[in-house]
C-alpha positions in Angstrom: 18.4 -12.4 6.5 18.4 -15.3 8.6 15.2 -15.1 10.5 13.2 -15.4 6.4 15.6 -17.4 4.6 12.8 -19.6 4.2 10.5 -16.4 2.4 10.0 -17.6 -0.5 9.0 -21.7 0.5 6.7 -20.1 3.0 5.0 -18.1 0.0 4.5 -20.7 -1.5 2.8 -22.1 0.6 0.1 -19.7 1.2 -3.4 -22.0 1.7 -6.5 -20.2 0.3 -7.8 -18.4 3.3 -10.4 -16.6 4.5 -9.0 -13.0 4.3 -11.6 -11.7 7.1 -9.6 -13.6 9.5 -7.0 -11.6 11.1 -3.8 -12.7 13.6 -4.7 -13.4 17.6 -4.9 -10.8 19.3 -5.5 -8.0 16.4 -7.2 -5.3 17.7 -10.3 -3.4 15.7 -11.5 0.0 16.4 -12.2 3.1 14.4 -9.9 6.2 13.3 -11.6 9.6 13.3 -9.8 11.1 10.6 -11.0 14.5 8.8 -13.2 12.7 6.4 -14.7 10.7 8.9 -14.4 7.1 10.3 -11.7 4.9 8.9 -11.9 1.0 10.1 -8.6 0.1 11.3 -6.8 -3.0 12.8 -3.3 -2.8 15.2 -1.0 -5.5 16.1 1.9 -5.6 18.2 3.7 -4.3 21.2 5.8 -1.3 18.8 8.3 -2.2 20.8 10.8 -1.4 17.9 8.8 1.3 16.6 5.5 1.5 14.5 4.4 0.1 10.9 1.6 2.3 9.1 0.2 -0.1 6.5 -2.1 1.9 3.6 -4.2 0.1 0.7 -5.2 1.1 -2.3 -8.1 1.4 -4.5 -10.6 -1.1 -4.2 -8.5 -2.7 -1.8 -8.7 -2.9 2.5 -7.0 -3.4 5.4 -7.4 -7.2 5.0 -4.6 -7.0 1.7 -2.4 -7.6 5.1 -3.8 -10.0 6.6 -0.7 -12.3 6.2 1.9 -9.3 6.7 0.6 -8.2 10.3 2.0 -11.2 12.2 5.1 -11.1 10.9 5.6 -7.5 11.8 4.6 -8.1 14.8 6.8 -10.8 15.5 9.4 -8.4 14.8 9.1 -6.2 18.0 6.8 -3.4 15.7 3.0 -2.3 16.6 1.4 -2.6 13.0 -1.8 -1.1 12.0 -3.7 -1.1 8.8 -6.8 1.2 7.8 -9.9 0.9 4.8 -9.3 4.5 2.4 -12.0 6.5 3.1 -15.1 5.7 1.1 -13.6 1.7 0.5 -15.0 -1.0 2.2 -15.7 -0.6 6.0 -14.4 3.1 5.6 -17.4 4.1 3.0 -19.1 6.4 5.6 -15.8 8.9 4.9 -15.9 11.2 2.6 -16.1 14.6 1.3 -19.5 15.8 2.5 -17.8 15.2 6.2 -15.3 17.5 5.7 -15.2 21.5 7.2 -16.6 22.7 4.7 -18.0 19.6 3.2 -16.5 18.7 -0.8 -18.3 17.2 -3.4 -15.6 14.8 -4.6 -12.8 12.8 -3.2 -9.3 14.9 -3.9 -5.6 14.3 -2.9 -6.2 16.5 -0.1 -8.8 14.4 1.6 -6.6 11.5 1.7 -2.9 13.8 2.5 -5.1 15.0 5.4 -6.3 11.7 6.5 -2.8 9.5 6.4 -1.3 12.6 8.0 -3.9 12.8 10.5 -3.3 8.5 11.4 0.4 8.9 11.8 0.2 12.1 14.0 -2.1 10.2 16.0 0.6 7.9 17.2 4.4 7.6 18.1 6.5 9.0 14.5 8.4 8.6 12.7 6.4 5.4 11.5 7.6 3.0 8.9 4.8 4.0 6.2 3.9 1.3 3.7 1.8 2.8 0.7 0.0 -0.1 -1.5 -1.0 1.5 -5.5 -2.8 4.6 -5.6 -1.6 4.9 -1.9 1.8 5.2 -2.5 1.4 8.4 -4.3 -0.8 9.7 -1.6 2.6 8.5 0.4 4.8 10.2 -1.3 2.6 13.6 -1.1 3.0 13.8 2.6 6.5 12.5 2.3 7.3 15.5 0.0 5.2 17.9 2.7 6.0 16.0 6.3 9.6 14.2 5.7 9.8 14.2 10.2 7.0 11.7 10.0 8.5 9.1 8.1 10.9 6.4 9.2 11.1 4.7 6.0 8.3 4.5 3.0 7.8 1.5 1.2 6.2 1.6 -2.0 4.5 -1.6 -3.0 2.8 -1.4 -6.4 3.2 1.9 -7.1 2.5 3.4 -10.1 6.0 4.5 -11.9 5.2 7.6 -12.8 3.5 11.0 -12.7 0.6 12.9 -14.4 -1.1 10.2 -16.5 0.0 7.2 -14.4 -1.6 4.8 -16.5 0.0 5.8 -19.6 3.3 3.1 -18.7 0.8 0.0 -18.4 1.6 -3.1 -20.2 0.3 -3.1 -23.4 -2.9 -1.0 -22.9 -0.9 2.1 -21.7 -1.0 4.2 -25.1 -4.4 3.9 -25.0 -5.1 5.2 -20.9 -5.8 9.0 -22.5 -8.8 7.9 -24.2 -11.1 7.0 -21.3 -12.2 9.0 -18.8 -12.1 8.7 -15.0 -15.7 6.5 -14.8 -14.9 4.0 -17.7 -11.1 3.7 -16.7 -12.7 2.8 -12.9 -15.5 0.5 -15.0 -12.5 -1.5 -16.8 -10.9 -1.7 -13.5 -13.7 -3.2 -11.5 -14.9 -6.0 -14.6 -11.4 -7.3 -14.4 -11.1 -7.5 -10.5 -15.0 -9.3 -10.6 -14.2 -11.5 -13.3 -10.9 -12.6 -11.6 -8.6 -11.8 -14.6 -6.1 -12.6 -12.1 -7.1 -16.1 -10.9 -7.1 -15.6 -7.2 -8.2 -18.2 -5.1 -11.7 -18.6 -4.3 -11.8 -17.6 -1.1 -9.6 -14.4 -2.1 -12.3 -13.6 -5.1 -15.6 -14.2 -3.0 -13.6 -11.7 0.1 -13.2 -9.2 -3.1 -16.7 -9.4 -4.3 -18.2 -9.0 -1.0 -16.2 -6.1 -0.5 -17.3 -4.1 -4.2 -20.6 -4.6 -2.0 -19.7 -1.8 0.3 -17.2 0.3 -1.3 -18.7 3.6 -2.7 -18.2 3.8 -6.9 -18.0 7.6 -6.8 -14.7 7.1 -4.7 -13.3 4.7 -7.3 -14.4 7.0 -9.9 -12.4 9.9 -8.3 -9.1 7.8 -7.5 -8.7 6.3 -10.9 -8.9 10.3 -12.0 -6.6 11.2 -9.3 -4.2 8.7 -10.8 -4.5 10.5 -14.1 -2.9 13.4 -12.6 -0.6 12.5 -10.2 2.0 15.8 -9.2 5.5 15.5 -9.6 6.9 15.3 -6.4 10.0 12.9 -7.2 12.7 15.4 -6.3 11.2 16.6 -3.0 10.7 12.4 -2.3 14.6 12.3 -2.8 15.7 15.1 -1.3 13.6 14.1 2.2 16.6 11.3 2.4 14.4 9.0 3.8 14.9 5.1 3.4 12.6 4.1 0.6 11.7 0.4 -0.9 10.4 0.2 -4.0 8.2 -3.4 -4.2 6.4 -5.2 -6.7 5.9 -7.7 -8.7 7.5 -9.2 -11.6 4.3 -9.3 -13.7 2.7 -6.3 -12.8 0.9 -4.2 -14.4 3.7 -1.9 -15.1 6.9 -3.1 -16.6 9.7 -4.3 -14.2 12.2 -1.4 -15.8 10.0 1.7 -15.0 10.2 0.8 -11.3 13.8 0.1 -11.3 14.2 4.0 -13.6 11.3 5.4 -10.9 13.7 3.6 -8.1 16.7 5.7 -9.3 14.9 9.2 -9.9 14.1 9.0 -6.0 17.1 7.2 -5.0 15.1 4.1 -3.3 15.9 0.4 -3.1 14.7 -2.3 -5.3 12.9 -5.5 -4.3 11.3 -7.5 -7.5 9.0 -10.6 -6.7 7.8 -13.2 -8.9 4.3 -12.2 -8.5 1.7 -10.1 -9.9 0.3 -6.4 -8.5 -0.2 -7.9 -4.9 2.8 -9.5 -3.0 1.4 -8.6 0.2 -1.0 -11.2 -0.5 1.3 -13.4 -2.7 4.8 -12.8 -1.1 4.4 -11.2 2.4 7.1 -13.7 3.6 9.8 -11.5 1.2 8.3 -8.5 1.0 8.7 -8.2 4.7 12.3 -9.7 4.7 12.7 -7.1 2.6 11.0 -4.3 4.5 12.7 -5.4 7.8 16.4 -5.2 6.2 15.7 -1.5 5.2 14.4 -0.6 8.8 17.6 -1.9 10.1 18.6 0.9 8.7 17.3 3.6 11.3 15.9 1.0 14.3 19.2 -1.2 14.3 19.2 -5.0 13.3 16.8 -7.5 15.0 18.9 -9.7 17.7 20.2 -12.7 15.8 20.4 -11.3 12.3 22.2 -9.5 10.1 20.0 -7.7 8.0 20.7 -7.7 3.4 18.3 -7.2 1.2 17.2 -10.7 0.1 17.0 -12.7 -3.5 14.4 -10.2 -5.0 16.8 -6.8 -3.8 18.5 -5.0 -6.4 
């Protein structure tokens, strides 16, 4: 695509930042979705339609810091929310819902992304990051008319047990429980396993600060029981992108095999769990060739998958 031929040089060029800071002109407000308030940022005129941007466990709206621009910049109006109980969302939760719950299901969050993409023009282009690209593919699978396109960036794989398919530590996921599999989790990201920058790590750690443990608790045990909804996912005909990266946590060939079972594209990056933060240059190359597909190509360009498309 002409307008990111450049994508991957400009990845590589990504400074360590301050995460908090978002685009000129990003606008903040607050959602009020069924489990309560969920912070949420918007950018763009939408003059070519809208981008729903969804993070996962233990992550935020800031994981897009660097992709809101250059949807933007595209003619789309972009907006990114905190999961409800994460980060600057933490006041939603169960005990706000009618009647209240005492832990955080699939329901709450089906209800909640349904609720943000009703509450705008739809079909949106939905991006679902991890654990949120299961939640995706729920309301896909219930709500096909409200989906442009779904991107699934980092998504587990698989079903039921997600965690059984992980790199070396898989065949071992069945013998800790929600809490300890969520404990495991968090160490790693603290002790930046991953060597982010150190801007990147101290953003993280002041974010564990406000995100509630009992909803990372009940994700990584929603995670352990994921539905099958592949077929449904298929059969809404939908344009679909599966993204990630080529050292992920889950081997390269069980998103290509998960690719197939729900007939989706394939876009492999040279990067760990997180090329929204890594590659946001290809991954939206990427994401912007595949919503040529229903909005039309962008003035100038003829849009192709790029170098990481299969």
């Amino acid at each position: 695509m002409t307008l990111t031929d450049d994508a991957r040089e400009r990845d590589a060029a990504i400074p360590d930042l301050d995460w908090r800071v978002f685009p000129v002109g990003t606008v903040r407000d607050e959602f009020e979705a069924p489990s309560g308030p969920l912070a949420r940022v918007t950018l763009g005129t939408g003059a070519r339609g809208r981008v729903v941007l969804f993070p996962g466990v233990t992550g935020s709206k800031e994981d897009f810091t660097l992709m809101l621009p250059l949807l933007a910049a595209a003619g789309y109006g972009v907006e990114a929310y905190d999961l409800a109980g994460q980060y600057e969302s933490r006041d939603a939760g169960p005990e706000n819902l009618r009647p209240p719950r005492a832990r955080y299901d699939y329901p709450l969050f089906i209800d909640d992304l349904t609720a943000v993409i009703e509450s705008g023009p739809a079909p949106a282009h939905v991006l679902g990051y991890s654990f949120a690209g299961l939640v995706s593919q729920l309301v896909l699978s219930r709500r096909p008319e409200l989906f442009a396109s779904l991107t699934l960036l980092s998504t587990p794989p698989a079903t039921g047990q997600v965690f059984r398919g992980v790199k070396r530590i898989g065949r071992f996921s069945s013998l800790a429980g929600p809490r300890s599999g969520a404990s495991l989790m968090l160490w790693g990201i603290r002790n930046n396993l991953n060597r982010v920058p150190p801007q990147r790590i101290a953003f993280v750690r002041e974010r564990f600060a406000l995100t509630r443990r009992e909803s990372v608790d009940d994700i990584v045990g929603l995670m352990m029981r994921m539905p099958d909804v592949a077929d449904a996912v298929r059969a809404a005909s939908v344009p679909t992108l599966v993204a990630t990266g080529a050292h992920d946590l889950w081997p390269t060939e069980q998103y290509v095999a998960y690719a197939q079972r729900i007939g989706a594209q394939v876009a492999v990056y040279e990067t760990g769990h997180s090329p929204c933060e890594t590659a946001p240059h290809q991954l939206v190359r990427d994401m912007l060739a595949m919503f040529a597909e229903v909005d039309g190509p962008l003035p100038g360009t003829e849009p192709s998958m790029g170098d990481g498309g299969e």
